[in-house]
C-alpha positions in Angstrom: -12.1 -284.2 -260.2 -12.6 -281.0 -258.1 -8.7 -280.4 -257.8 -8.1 -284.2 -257.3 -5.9 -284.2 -260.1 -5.3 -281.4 -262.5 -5.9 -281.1 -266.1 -2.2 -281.9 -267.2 -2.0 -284.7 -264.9 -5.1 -286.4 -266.3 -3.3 -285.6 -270.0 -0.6 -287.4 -268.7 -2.0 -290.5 -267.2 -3.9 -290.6 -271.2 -0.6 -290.7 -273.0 1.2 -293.0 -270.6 -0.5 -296.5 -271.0 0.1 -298.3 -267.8 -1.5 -294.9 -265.8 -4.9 -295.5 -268.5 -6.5 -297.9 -266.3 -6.4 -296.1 -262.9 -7.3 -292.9 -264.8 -10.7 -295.0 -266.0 -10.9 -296.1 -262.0 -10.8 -292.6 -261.0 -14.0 -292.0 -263.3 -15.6 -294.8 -262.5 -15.0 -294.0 -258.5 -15.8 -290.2 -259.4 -19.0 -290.7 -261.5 -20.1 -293.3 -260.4 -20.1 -295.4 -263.3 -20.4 -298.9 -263.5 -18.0 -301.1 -266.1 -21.5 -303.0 -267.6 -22.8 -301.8 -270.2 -25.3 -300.3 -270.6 -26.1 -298.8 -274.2 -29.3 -297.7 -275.0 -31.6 -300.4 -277.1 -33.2 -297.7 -279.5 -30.3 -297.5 -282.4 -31.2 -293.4 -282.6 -30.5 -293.2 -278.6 -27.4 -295.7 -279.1 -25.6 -293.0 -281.5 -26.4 -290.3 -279.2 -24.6 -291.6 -276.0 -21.7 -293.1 -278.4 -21.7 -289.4 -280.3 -18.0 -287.0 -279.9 -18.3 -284.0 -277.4 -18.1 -282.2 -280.4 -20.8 -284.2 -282.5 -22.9 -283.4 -278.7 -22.2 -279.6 -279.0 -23.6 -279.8 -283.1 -26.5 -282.0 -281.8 -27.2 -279.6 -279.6 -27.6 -276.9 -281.9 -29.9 -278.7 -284.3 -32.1 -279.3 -281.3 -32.3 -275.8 -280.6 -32.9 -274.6 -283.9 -35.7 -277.6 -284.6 -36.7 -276.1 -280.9 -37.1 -272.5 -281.8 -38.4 -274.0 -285.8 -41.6 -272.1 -285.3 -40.5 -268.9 -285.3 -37.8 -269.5 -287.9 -40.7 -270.6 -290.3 -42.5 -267.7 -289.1 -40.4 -264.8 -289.7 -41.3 -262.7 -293.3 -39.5 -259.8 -292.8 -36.4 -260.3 -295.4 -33.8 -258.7 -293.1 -34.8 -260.7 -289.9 -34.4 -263.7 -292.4 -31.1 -262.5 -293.6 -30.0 -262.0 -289.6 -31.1 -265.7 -289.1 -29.2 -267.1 -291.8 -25.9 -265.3 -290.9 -26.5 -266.3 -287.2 -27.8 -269.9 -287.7 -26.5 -271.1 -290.8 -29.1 -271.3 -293.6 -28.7 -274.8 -293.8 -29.9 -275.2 -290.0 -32.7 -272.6 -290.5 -33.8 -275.3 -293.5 -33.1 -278.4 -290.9 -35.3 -276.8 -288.5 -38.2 -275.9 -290.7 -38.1 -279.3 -292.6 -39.0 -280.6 -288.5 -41.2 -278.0 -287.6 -43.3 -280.4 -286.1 -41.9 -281.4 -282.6 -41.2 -276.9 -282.5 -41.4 -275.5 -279.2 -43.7 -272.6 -278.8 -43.6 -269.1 -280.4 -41.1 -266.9 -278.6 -39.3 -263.2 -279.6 -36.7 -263.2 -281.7 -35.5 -259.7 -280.8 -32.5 -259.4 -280.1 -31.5 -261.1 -283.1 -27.5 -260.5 -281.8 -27.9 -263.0 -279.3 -30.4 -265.2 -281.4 -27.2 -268.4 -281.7 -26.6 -268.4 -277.8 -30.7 -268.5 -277.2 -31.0 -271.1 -279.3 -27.8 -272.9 -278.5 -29.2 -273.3 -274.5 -32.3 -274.4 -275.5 -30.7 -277.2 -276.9 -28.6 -278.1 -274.3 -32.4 -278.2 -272.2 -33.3 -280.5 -274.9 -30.4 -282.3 -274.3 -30.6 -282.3 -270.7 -34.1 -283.5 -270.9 -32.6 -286.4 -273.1 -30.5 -287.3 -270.5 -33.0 -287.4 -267.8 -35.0 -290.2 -269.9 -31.8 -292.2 -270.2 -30.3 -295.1 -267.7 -28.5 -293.1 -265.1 -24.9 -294.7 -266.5 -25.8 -293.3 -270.1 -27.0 -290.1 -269.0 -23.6 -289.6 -267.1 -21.9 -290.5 -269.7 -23.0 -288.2 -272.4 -23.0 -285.1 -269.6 -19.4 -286.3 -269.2 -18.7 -285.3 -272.7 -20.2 -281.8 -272.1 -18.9 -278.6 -270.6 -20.6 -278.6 -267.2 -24.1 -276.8 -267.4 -27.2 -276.2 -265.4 -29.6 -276.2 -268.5 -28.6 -279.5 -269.2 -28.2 -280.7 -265.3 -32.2 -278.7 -264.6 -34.2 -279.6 -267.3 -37.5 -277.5 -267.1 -40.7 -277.3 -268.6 -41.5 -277.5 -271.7 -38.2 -279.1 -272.0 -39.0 -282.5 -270.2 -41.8 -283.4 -272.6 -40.5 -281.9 -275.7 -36.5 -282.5 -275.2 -36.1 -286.1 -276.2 -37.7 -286.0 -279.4 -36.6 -283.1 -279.9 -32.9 -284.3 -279.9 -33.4 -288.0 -281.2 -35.2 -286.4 -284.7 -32.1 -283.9 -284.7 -29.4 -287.2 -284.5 -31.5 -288.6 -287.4 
């Protein structure tokens, strides 16, 4: 609430029933929100904006890992493979190549030590493109959920195009 009210107070007003209401006013006021709603029609698009902040943060990864597939299904060298795996998860790595198809294109992988956080913020960008083809209400809501963060809030090319299929094939 930009120092409106601070993180404890908002705590507070959750815990205390009777403060609930005006602390839903307060978004409403602050976001901009409206009190219809306004739930996406698609059932895929629906589970999205109903998902957990934290079910957001593991869609986001699966978006970036289906994002950077290419390259996963690319890579032959056994230890770059191994470095994937320990950094990705080899269960992702297997996600993302099963939906190779919607893969952004081919980019480095070097350096491999940051490989998670490059793909993490591509997701978010898939994300954020999401977002962008949602109603204004859900697409407020869902960025409500997430830490605040230009890649989702400036969704750029290839992003736009790719981003939204991107992140409903990684919900599915």
């Amino acid at each position: 609430f930009d120092g409106t009210i601070s993180e404890a107070a908002c705590e507070r007003m959750l815990r205390t029933q009777r403060l609930q209401q005006r602390l839903s006013n307060l978004l409403l006021e602050r976001y901009r929100l409206s009190c219809a709603v306004d739930e996406p029609a698609d059932a895929v698009d629906r589970a999205i904006a109903l998902s957990s902040g934290e079910e957001l943060e593991e869609l986001v990864l699966r978006s970036g890992a289906i994002y950077w597939a290419g390259n996963l299904a690319a890579v032959i060298d056994g230890r770059e493979a191994d470095a994937l795996q320990v950094a990705l998860g080899a269960d992702l790595c297997t996600f993302a190549v099963a939906n190779r198809d919607l893969a952004g294109p081919l980019q480095p992988l070097q350096p491999l030590e940051d490989i998670h956080r490059r793909v993490y913020a591509d997701g978010l960008s898939c994300l954020g493109a999401w977002c962008q083809a949602m109603p204004g209400g859900t697409s407020m809501r869902v960025r409500l959920k997430l830490m605040p963060h230009e890649l989702v809030d400036q969704t750029t090319e290839p992003f736009a195009e790719a981003g939204p299929a991107i992140v409903r094939r990684a919900m599915g």
